[in-house]
Backbone of each chain as ProteinMPNN parsed JSONL, in Angstrom:
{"seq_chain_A": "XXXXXXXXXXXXXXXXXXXXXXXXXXXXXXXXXXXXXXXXXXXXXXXXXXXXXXXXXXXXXXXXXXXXXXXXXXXXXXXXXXXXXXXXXXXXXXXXXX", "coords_chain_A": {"N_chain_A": [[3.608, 7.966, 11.57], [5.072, 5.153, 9.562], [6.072, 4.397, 6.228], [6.596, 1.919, 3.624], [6.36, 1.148, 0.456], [6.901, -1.453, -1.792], [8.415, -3.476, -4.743], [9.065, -6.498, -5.272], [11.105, -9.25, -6.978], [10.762, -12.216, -7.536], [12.756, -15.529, -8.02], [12.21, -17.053, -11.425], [9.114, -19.011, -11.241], [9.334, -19.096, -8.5], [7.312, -17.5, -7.431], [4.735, -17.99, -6.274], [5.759, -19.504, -4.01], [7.639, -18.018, -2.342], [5.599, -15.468, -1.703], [4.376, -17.42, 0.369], [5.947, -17.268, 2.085], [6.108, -14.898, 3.033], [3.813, -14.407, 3.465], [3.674, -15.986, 5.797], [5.214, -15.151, 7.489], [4.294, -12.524, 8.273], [3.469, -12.1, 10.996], [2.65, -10.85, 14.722], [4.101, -8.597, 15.241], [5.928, -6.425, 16.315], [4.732, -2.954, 16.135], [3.681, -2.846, 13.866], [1.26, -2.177, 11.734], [-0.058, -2.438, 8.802], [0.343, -4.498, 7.433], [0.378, -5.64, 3.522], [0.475, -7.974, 1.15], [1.145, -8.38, -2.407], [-0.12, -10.116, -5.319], [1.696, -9.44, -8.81], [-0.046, -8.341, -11.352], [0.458, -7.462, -14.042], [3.331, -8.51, -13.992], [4.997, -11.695, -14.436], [6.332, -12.132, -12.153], [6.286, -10.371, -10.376], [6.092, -8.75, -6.856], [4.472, -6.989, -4.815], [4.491, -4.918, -1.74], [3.036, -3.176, 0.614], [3.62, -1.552, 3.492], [3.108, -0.089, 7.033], [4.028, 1.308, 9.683], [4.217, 2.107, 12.956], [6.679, 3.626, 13.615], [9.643, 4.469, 11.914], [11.72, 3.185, 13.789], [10.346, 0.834, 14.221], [10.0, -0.46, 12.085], [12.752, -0.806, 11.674], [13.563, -2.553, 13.889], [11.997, -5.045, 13.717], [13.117, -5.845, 11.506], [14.831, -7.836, 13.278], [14.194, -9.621, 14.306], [13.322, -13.272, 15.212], [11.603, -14.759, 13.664], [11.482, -13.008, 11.708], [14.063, -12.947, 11.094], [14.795, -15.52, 10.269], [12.673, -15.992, 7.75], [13.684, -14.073, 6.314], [16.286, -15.765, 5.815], [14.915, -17.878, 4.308], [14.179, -16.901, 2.266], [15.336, -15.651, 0.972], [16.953, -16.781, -1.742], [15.247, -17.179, -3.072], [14.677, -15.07, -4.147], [15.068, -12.162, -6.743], [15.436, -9.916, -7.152], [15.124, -6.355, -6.223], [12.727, -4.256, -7.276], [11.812, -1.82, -6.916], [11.179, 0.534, -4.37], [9.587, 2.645, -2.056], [9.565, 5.08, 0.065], [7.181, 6.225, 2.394], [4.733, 8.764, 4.252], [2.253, 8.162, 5.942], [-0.501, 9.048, 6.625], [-3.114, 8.336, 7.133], [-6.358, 6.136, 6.775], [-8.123, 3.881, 5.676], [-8.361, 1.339, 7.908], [-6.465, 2.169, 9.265], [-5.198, 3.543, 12.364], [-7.098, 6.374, 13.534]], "CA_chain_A": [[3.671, 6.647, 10.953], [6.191, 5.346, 8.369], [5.448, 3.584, 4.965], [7.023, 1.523, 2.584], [6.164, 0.18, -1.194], [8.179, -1.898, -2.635], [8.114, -4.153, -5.549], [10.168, -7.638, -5.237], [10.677, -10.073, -8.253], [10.482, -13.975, -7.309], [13.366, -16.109, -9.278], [11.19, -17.674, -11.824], [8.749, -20.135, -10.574], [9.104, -19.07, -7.361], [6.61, -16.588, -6.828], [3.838, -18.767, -5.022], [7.079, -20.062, -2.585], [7.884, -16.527, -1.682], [4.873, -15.115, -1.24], [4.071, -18.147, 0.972], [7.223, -16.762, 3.299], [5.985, -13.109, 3.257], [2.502, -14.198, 4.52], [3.633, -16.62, 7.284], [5.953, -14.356, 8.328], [4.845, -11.103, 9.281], [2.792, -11.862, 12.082], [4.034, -10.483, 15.719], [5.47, -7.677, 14.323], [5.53, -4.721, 17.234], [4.603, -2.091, 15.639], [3.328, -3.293, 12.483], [0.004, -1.547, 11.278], [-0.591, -2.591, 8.085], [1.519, -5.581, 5.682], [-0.237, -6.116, 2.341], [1.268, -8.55, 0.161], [0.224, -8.408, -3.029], [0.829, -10.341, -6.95], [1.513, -8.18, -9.652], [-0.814, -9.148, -12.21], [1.269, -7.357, -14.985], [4.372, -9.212, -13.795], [4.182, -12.769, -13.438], [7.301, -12.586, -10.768], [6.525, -9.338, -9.4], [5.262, -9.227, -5.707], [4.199, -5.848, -3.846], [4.338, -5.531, -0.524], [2.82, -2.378, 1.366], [3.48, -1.533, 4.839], [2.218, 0.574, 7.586], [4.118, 1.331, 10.792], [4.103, 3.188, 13.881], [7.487, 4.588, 13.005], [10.694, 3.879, 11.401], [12.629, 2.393, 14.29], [9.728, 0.12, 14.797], [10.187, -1.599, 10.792], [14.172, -1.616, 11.687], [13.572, -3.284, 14.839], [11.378, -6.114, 13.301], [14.343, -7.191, 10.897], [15.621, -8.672, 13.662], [13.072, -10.682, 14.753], [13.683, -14.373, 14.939], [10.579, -14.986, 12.481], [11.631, -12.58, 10.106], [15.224, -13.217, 10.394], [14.066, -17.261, 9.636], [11.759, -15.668, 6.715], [15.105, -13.838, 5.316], [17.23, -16.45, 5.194], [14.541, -18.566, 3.498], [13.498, -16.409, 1.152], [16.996, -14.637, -0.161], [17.657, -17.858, -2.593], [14.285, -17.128, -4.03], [14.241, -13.161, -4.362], [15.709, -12.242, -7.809], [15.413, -8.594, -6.998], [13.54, -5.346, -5.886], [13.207, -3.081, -8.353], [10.901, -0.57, -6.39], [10.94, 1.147, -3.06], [9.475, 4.155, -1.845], [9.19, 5.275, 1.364], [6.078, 7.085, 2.3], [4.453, 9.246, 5.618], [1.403, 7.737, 6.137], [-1.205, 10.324, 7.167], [-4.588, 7.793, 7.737], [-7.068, 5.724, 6.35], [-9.078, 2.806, 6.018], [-7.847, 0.131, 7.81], [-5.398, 2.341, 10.194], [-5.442, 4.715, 13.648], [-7.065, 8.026, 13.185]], "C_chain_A": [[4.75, 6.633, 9.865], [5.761, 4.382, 7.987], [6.638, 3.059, 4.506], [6.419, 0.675, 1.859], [7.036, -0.093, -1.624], [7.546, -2.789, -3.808], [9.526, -5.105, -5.708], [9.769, -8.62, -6.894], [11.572, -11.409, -7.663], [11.546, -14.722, -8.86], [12.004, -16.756, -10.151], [10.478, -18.6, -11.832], [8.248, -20.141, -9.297], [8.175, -18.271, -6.731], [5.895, -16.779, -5.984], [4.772, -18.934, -4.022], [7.073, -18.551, -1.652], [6.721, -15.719, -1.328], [4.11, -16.0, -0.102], [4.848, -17.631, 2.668], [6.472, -15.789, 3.297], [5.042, -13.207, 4.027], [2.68, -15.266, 5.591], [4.644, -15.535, 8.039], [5.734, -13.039, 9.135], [3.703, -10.843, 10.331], [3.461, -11.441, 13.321], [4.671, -9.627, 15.621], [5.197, -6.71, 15.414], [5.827, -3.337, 16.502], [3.636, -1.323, 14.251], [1.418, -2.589, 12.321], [-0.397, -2.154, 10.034], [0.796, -3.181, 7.442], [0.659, -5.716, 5.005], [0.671, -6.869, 1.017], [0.689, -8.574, -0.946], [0.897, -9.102, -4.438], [1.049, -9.587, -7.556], [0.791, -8.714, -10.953], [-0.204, -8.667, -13.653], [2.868, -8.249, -15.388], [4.293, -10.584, -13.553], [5.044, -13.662, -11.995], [7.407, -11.725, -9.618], [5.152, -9.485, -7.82], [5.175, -7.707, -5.403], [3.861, -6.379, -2.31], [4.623, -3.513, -0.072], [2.9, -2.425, 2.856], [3.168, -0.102, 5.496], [2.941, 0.572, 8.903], [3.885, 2.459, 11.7], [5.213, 4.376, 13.712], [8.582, 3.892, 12.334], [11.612, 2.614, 11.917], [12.007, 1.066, 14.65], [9.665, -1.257, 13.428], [11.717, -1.975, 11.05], [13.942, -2.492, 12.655], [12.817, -4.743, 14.364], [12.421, -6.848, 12.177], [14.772, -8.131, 11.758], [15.015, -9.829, 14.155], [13.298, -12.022, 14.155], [12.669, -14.621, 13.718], [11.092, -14.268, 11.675], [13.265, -12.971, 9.553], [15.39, -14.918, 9.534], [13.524, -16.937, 8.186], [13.089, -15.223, 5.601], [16.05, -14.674, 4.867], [16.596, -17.557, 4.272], [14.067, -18.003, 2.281], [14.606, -15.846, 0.423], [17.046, -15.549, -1.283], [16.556, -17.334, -3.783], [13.497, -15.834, -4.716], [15.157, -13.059, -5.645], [15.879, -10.631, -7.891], [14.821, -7.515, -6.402], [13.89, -4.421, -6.404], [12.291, -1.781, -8.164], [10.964, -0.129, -5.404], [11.149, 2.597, -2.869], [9.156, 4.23, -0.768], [8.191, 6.209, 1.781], [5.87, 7.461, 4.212], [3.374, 8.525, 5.608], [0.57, 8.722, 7.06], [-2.595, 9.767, 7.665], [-5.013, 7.248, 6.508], [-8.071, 4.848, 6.271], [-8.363, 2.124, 6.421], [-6.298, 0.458, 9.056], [-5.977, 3.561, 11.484], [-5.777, 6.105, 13.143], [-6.282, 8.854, 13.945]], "O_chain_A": [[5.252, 7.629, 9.345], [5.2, 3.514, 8.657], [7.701, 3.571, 4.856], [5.957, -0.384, 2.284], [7.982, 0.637, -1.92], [6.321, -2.873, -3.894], [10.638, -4.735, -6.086], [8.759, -8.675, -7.595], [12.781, -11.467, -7.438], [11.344, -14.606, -10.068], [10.919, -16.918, -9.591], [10.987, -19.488, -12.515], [7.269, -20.749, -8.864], [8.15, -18.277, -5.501], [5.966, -16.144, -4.932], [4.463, -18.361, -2.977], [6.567, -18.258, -0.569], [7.003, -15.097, -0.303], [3.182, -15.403, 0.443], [4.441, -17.649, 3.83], [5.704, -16.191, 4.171], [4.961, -12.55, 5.065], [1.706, -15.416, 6.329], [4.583, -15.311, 9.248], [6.372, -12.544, 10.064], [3.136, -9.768, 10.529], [4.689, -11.526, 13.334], [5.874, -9.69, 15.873], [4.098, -6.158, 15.362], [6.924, -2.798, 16.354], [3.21, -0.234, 13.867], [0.585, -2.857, 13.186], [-1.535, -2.57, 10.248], [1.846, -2.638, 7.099], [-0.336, -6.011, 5.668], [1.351, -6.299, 0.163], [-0.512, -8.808, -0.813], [2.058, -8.861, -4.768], [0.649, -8.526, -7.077], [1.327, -9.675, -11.505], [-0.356, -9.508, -14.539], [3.365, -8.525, -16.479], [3.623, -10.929, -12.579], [4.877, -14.675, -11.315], [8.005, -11.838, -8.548], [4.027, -9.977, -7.725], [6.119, -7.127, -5.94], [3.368, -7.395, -1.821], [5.609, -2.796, -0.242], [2.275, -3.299, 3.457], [2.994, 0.898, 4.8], [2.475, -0.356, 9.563], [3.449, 3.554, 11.344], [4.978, 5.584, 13.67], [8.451, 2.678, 12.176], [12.068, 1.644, 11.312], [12.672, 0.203, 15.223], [9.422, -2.453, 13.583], [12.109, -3.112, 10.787], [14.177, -3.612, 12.2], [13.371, -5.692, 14.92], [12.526, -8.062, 12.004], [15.113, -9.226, 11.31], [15.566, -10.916, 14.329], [13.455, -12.158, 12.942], [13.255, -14.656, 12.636], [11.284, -14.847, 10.606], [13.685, -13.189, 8.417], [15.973, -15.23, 8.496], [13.976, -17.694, 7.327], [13.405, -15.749, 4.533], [16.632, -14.523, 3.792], [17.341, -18.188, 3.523], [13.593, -18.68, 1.369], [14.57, -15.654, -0.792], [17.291, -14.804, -2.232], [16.807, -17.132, -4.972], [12.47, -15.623, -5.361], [16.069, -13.885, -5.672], [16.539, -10.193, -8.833], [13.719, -7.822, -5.947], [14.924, -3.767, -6.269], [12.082, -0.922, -9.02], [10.2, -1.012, -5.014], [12.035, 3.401, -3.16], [8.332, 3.393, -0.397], [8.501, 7.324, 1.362], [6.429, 6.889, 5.148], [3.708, 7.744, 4.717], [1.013, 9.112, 8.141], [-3.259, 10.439, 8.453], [-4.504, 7.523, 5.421], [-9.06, 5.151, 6.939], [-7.414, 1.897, 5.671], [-5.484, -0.341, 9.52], [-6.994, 4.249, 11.405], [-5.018, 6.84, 12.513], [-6.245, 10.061, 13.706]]}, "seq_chain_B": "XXXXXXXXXXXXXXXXXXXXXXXXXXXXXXXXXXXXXXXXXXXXXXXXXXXXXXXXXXXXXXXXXXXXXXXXXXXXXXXXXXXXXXXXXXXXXXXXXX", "coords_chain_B": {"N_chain_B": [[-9.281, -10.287, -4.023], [-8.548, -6.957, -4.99], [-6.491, -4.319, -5.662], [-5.136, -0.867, -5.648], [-2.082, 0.865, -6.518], [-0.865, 3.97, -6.078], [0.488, 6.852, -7.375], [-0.177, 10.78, -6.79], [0.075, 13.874, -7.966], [-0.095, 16.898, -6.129], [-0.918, 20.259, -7.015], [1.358, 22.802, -6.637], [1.664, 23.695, -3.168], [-0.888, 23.21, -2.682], [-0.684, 20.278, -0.984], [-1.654, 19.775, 1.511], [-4.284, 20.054, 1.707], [-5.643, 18.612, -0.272], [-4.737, 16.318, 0.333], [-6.221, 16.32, 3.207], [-9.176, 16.071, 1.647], [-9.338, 13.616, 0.837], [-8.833, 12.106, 3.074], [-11.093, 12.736, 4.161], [-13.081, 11.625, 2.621], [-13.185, 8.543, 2.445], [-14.321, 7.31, 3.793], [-16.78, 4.606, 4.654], [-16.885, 3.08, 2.365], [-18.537, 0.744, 0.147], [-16.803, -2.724, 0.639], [-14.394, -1.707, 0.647], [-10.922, -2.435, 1.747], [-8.961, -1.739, 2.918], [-7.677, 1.89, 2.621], [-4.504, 3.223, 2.307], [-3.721, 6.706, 2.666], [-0.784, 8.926, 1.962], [1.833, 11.269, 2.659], [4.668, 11.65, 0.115], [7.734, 11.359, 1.297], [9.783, 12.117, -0.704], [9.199, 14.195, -2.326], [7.622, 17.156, -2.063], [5.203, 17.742, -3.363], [3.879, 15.255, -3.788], [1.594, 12.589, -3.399], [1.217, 9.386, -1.858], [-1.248, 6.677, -2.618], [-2.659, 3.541, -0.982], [-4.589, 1.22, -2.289], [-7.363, -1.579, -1.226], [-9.461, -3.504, -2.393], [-12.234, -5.624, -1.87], [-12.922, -6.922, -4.673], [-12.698, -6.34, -8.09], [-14.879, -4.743, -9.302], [-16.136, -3.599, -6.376], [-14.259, -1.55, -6.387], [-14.976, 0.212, -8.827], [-17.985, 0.276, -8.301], [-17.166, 2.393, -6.242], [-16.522, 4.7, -7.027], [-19.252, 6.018, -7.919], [-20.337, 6.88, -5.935], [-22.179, 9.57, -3.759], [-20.126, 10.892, -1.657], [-17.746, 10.418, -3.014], [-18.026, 11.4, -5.478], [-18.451, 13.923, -5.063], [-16.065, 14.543, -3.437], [-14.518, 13.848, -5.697], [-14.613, 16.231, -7.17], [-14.126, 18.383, -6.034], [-11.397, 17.47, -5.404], [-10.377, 17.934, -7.637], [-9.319, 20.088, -9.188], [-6.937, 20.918, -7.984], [-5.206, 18.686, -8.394], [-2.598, 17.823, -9.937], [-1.642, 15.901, -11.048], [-1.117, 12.177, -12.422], [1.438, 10.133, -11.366], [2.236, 7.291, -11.058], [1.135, 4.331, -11.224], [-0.68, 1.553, -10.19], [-2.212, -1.68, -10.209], [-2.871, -4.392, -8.513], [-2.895, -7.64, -7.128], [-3.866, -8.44, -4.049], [-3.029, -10.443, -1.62], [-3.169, -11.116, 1.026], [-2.415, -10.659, 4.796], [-1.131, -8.079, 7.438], [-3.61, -6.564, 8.537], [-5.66, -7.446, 6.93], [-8.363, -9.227, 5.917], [-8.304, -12.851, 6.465]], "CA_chain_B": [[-8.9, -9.093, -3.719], [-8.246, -6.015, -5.996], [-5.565, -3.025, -5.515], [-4.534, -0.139, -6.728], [-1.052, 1.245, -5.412], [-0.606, 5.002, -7.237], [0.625, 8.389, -6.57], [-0.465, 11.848, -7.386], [0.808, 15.091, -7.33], [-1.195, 17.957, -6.119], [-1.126, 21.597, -7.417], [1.777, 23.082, -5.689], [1.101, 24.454, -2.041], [-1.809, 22.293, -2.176], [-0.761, 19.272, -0.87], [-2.415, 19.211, 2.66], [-5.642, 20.365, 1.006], [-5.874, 17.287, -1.476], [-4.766, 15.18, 2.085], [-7.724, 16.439, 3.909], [-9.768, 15.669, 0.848], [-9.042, 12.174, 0.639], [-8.933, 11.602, 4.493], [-12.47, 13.177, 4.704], [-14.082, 11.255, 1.821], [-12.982, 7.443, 1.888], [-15.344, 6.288, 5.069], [-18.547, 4.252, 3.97], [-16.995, 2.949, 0.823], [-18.496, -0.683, -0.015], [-15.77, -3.361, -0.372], [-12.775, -0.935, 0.699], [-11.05, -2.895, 2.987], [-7.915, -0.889, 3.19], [-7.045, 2.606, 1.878], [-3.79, 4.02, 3.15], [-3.219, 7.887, 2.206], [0.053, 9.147, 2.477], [2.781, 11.821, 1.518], [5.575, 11.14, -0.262], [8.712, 12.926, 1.719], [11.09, 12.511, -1.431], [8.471, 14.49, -3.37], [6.602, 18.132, -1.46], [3.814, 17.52, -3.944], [3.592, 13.712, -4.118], [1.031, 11.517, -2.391], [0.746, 8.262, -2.6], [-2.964, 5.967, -2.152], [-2.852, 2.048, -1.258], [-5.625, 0.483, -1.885], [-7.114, -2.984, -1.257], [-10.974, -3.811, -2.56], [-12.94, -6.98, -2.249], [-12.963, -7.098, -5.967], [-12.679, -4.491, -8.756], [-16.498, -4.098, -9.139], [-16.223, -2.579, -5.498], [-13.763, -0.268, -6.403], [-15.518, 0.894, -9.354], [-18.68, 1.058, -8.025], [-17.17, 3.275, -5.491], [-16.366, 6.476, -7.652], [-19.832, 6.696, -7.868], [-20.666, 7.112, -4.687], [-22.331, 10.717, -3.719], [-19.228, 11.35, -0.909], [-16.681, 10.112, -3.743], [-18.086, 12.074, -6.428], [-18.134, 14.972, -4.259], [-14.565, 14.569, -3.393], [-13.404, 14.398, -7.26], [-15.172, 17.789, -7.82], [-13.053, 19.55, -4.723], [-9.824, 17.577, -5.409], [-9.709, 18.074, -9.671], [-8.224, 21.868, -9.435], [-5.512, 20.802, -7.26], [-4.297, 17.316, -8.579], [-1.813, 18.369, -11.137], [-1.62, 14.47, -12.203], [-1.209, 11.422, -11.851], [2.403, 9.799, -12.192], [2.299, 6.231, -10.597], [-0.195, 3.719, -10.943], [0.008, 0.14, -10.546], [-2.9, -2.995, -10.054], [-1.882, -5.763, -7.534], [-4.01, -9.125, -6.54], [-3.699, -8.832, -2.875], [-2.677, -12.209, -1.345], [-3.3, -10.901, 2.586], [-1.371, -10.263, 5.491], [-1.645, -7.661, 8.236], [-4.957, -5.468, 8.409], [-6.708, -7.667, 6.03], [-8.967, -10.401, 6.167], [-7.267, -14.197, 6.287]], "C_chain_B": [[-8.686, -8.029, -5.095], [-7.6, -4.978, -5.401], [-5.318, -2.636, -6.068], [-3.212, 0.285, -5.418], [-0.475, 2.424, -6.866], [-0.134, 6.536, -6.783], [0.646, 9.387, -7.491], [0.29, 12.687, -6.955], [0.077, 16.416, -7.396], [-0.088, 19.378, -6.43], [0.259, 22.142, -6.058], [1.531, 23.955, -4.45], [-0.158, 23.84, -1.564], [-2.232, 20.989, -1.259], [-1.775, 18.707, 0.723], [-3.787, 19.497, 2.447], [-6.201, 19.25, 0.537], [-5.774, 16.459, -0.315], [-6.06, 15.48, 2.665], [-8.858, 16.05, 2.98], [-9.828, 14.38, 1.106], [-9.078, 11.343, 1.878], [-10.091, 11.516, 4.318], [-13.48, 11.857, 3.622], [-13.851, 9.738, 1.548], [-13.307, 6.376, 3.479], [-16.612, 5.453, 4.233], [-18.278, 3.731, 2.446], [-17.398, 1.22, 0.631], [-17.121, -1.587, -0.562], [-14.745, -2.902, 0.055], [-12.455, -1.432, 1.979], [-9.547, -2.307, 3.336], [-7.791, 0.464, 2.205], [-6.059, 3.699, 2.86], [-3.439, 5.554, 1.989], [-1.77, 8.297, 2.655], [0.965, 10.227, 1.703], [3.89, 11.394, 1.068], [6.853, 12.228, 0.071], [9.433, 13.124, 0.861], [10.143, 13.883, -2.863], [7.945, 15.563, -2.366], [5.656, 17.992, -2.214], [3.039, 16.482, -3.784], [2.646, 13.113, -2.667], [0.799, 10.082, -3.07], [-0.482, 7.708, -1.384], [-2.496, 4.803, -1.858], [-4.323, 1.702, -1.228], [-6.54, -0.94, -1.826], [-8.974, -3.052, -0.99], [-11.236, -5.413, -2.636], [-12.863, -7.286, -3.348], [-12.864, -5.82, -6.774], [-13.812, -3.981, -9.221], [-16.31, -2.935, -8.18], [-15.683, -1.178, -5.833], [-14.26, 0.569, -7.658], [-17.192, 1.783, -9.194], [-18.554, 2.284, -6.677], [-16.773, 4.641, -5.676], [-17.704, 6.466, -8.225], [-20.833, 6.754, -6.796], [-21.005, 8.309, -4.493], [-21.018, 10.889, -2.879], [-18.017, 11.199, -2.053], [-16.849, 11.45, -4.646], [-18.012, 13.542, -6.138], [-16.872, 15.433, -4.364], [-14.236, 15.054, -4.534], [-13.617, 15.648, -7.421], [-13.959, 18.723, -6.901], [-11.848, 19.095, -5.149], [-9.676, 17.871, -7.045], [-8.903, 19.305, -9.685], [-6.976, 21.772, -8.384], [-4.482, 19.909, -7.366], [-4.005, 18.124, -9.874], [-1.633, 16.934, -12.213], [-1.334, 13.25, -11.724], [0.263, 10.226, -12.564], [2.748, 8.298, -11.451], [1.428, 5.266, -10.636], [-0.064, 2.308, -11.149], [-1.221, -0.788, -9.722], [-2.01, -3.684, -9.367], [-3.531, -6.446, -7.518], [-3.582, -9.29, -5.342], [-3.72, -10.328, -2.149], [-3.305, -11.966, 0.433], [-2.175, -10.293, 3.501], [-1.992, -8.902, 6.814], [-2.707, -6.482, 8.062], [-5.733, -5.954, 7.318], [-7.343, -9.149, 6.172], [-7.875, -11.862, 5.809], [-7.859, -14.976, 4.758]], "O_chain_B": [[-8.695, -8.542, -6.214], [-8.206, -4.589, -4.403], [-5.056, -3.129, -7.164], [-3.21, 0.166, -4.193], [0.005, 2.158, -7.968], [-0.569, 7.131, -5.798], [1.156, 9.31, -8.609], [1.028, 12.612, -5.973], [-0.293, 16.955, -8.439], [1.109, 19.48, -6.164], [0.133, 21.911, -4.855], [1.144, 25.088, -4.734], [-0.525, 23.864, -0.389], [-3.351, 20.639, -0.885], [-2.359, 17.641, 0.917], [-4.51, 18.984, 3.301], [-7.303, 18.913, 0.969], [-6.794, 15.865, 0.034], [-6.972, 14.675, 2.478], [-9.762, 15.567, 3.662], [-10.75, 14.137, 1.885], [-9.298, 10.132, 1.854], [-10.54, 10.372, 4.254], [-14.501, 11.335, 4.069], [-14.258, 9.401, 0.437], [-12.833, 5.352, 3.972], [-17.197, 5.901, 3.247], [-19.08, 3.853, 1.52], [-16.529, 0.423, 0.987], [-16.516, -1.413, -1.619], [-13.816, -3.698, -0.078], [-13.081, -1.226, 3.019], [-9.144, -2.749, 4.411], [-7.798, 0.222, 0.998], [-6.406, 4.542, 3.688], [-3.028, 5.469, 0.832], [-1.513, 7.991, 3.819], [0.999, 10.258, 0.473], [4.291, 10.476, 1.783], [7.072, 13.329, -0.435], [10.076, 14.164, 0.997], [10.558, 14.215, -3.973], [7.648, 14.905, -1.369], [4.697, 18.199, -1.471], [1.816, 16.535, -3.653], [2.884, 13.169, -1.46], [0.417, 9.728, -4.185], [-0.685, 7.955, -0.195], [-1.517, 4.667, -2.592], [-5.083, 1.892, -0.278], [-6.199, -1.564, -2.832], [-9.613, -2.802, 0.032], [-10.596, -6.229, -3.299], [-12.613, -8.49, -3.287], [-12.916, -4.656, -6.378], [-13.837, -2.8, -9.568], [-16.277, -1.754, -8.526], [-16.231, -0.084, -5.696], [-13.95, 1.757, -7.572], [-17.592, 2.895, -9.538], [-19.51, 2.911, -6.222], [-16.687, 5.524, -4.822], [-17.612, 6.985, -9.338], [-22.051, 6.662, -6.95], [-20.117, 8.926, -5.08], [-20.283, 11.232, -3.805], [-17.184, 12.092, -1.899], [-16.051, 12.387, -4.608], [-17.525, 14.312, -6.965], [-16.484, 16.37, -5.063], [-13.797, 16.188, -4.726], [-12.672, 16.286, -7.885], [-13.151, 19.561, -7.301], [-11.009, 19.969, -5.367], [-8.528, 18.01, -7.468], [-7.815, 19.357, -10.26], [-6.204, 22.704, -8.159], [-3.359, 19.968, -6.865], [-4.747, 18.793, -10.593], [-1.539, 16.831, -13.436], [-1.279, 13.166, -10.497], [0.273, 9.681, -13.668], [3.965, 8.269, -11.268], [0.659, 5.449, -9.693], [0.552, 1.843, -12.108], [-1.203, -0.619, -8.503], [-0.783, -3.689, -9.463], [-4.673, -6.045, -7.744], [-2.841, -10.264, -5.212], [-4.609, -11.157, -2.345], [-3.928, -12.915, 0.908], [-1.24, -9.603, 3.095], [-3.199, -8.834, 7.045], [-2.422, -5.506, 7.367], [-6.452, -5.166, 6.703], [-6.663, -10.101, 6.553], [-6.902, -11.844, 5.055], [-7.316, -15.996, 4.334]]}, "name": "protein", "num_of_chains": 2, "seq": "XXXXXXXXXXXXXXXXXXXXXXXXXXXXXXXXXXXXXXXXXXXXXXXXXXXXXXXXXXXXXXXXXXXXXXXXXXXXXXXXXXXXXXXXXXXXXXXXXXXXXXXXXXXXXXXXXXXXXXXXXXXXXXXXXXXXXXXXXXXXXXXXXXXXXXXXXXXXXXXXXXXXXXXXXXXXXXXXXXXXXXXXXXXXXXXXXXXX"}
């Protein structure tokens, strides 16, 4: 499996908007195991967003995806940054394939 | 919703030890509706947790759980510490309720 955490920051204002895109968007996803979008309750622009795939080529392959590429071009205006990403193995848990 | 999104770093040489720990002991937890374990490849020590509770009651009353409390006792001599830690308000998305 392959992971990523990130942490995005919403121009200001926009955070509800953008997180509105993140969760219509990542349905359909082949491959996709686990999206968690999440607020940051310390931040009031920061967004998290955990994922969960089968493997690497299976999160590049979903950029291209008409839905997400639709989701990217609506959401770039309203992204102000990402000031976090880590890429992780994903080894199991609640909520994924033993 | 309630999340934590945090990463530890086990005792060196330990790290698949503290993994099997954490696999074995985070079935049966009330409320836990995601917890992904994972290593961190830029890190041989580093793991990181996601996790995503009904509320933060659940996740508190779930360190005292007999299988939890268990766990802490086996993983404490191998977690060297704890250098990531970060609250989210889960919004949804894939592997979690609508």
């Amino acid at each position: 499996m392959y992971g990523l955490i990130g942490k995005m920051l919403a121009v200001p204002g926009k955070r509800e908007e953008l997180l509105s895109i993140l969760m219509e968007s990542n349905g359909d996803m082949p491959g996709c195991l686990n999206y968690v979008v999440a607020r940051d309750p310390a931040d009031e622009n920061g967004i998290w967003v955990s994922e969960v795939w089968t493997d690497k080529d299976s999160h590049g392959a979903s950029l291209q995806l008409p839905q997400v590429q639709a989701a990217i071009a609506r959401a770039r205006p309203i992204i102000a940054g990402f000031v976090e990403q880590f890429e992780t193995e994903p080894v199991g848990g609640v909520g994924l394939p033993t």
